[in-house]
C-alpha positions in Angstrom: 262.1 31.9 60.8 259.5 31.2 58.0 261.9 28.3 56.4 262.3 27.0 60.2 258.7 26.4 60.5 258.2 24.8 56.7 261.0 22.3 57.8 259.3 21.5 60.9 255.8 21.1 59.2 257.2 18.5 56.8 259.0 16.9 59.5 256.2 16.2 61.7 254.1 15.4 58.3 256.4 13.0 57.1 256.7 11.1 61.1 252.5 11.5 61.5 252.3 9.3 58.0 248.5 8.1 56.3 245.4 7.4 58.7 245.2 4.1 59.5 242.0 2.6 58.1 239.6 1.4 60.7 239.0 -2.5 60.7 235.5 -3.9 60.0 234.8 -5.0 63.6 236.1 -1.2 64.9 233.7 0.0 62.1 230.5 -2.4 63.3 231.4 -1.3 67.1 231.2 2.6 65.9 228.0 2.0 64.0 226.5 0.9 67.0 227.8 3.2 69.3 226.0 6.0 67.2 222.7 4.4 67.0 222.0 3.1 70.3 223.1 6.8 71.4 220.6 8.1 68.8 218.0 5.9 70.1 218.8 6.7 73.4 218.7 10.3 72.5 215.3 10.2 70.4 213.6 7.6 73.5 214.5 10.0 76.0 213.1 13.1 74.3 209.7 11.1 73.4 209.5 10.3 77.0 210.2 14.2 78.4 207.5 15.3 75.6 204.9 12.5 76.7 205.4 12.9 80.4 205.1 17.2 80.1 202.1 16.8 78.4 200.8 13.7 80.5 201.2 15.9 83.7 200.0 19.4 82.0 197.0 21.0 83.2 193.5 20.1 82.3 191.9 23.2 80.2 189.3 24.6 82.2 186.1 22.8 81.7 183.0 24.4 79.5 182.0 23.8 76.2 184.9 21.1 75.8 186.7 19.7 78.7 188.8 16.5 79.8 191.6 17.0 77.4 194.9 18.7 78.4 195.5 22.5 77.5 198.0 21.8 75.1 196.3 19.6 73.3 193.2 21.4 73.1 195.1 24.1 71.8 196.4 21.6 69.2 193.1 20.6 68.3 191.9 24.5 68.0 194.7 25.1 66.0 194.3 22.1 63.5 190.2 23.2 63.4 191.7 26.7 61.6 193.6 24.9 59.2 191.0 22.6 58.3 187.9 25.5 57.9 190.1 27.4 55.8 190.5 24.9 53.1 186.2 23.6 53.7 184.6 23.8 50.6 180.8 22.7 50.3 182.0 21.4 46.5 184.0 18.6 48.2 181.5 15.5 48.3 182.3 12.5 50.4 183.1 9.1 48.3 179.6 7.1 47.5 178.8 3.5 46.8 176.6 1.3 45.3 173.3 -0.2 47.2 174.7 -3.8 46.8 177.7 -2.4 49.1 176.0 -1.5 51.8 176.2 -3.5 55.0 173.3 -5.4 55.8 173.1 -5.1 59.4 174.6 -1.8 60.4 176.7 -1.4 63.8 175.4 -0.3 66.6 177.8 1.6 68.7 176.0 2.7 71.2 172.6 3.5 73.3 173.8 6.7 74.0 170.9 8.9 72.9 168.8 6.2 72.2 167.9 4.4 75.6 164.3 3.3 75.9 161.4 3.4 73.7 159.8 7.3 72.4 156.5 7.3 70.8 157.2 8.4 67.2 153.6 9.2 66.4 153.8 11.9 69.7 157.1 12.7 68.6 158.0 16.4 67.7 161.1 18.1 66.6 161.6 21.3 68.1 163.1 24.4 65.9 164.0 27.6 67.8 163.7 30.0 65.4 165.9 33.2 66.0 162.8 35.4 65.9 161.9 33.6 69.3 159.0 31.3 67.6 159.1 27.6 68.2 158.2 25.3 65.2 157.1 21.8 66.2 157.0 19.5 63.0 155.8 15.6 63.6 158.1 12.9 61.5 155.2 12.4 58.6 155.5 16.0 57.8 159.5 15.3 57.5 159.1 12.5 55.1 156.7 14.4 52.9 159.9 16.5 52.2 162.2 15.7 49.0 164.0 12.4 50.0 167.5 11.8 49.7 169.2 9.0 50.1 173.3 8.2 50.4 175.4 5.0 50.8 178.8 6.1 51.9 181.4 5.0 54.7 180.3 6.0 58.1 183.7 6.5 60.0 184.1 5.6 63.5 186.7 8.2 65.7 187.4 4.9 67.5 188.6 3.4 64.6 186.5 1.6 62.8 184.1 2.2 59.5 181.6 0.9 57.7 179.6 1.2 54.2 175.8 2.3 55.2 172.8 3.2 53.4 170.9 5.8 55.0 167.5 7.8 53.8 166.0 11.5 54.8 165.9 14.9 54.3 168.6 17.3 53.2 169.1 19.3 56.1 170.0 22.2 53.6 166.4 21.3 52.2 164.5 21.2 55.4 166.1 24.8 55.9 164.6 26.1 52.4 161.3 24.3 53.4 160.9 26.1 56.8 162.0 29.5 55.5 165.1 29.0 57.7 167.3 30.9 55.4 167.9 34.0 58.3 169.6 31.2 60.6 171.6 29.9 58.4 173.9 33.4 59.2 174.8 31.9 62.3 178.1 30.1 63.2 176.4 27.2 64.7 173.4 24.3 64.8 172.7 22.9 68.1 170.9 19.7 68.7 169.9 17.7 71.4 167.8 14.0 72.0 163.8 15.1 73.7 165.3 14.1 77.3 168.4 16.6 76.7 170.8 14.1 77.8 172.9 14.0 74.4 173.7 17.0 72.7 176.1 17.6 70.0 177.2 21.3 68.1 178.3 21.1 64.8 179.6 24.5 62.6 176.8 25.7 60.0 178.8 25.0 56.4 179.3 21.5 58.0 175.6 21.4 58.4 175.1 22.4 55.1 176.5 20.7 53.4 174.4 19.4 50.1 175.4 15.5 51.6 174.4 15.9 55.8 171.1 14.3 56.0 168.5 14.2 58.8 167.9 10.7 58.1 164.4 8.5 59.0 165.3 5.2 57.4 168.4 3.0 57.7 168.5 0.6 54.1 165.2 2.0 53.1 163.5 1.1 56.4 162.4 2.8 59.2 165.2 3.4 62.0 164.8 0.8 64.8 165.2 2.6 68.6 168.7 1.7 68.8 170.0 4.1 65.6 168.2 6.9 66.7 164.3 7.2 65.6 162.4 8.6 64.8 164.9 10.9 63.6 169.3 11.5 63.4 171.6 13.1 61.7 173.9 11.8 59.0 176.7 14.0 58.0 179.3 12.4 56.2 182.1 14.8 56.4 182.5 14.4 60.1 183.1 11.4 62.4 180.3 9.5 64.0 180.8 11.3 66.9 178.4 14.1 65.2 175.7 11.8 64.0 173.1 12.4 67.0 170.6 9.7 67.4 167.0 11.0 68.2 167.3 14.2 67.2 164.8 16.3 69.6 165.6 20.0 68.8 167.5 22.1 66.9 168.6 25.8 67.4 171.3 28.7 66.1 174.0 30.5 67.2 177.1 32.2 66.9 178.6 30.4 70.1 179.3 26.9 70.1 176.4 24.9 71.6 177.3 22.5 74.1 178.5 19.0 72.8 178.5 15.5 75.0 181.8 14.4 73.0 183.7 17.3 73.0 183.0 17.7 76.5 184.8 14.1 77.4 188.1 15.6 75.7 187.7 15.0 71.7 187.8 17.6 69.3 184.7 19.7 68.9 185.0 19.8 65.0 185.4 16.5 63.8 186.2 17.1 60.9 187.1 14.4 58.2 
């Protein structure tokens, strides 16, 4: 039986004969076959992933909102990653004075509609204790001035090389005896009216570059870029730079924030 079937083997070996080779046309027409299937493949999966997330559920609104749940939970989950590897030793790129733009873009009057009497003008610290401090803008420029020319990054896209002037905010902190709220999570600050608001995590705050800035290329700043007083903090998007800084408090909760709350990420981060 076993020399039976080793005939028949090389019988059927011997009729079957080589592989014929494919032509160059049958090899083109294959070729193309496989990618337009892959394409197919790869276009129909994008689609399926953008239209289950296009129609997923809003997260439910609060201190962010309008953004879908999964990607809010993206965004949490990339804010993790990112405050693990913060370190207040990592400085932002700076640039010489002759860089600097001349005329600085305005973005927006968010924050900074209508005129405010700077000489009337007070910024408001809650304290944790419960006591208020109101300190006028001349007593802010008294302070140790700092100035930085780096590149202001838009999250809409766009950037550009300013030159900004102010007060350390880590400064202003060790000049008010601030140290006991610097143990919480979080600075809040809003504009006088309340209108604009923005939270940003306390080692982003102090960090030795995040200014609250009173001059724009070594001149006060005009209405529209938030006088009397804003914050510059290079290691976020402009998003976080609040014009017309009105108050400023502490806590271990996220304080509100005006972007976050229109769907983009509360940290910012850059």
């Amino acid at each position: 039986m076993m020399k039976l079937t080793k005939k028949l083997t090389k019988v059927f070996n011997k009729n079957k004969g080589p592989k014929k080779e494919l032509t160059v046309e049958q090899k083109i027409s294959r070729r193309n076959f496989i990618s337009f299937g892959s394409f197919l493949a790869l276009g129909s999966a994008a689609y399926g992933g953008w239209r289950w997330l296009y129609t997923s559920p809003d997260e439910v609104a609060g201190i962010t909102g309008e953004a879908h749940r999964p990607l809010r939970a993206v965004l949490n989950a990339n804010e993790k990653v990112v405050r693990q590897l913060y370190s207040n030793k990592n400085r932002v790129k700076t640039y010489p004075k002759e860089m600097a733009a001349k005329v600085v873009r305005h973005n927006s009057d968010i924050g900074s509609e209508g005129l405010i009497d700077v000489d009337a003008w007070k910024l408001s610290v809650k304290k944790s204790s419960g006591e208020v401090l109101n300190v006028g803008i001349d007593e802010i420029r008294k302070l140790p001035k700092t100035e930085i020319i780096y590149d202001f990054k838009c999250v809409e896209g766009w950037d550009q090389i300013s030159h900004w002037g102010g007060v350390k905010f880590s400064d202003f902190i060790a000049h008010f005896k601030l140290d006991a709220e610097t143990e919480f999570g979080y600075v809040g600050m809003e504009t006088p009216d309340k209108e604009y608001y923005v939270g940003v995590d306390m080692p982003s705050a102090m960090h030795p570059q995040t200014l609250l800035a009173y001059e724009v290329n070594e001149k006060p700043l005009p209405p529209k870029h938030g006088a009397p007083l804003r914050l510059i903090i290079p290691v976020k998007y402009g998003i976080k730079n609040l014009k017309r800084i009105g108050s400023i408090s502490f806590s271990n909760n996220r304080p509100r924030d005006y972007w976050a709350e229109q769907g983009y990420d509360y940290y910012a981060g850059l």
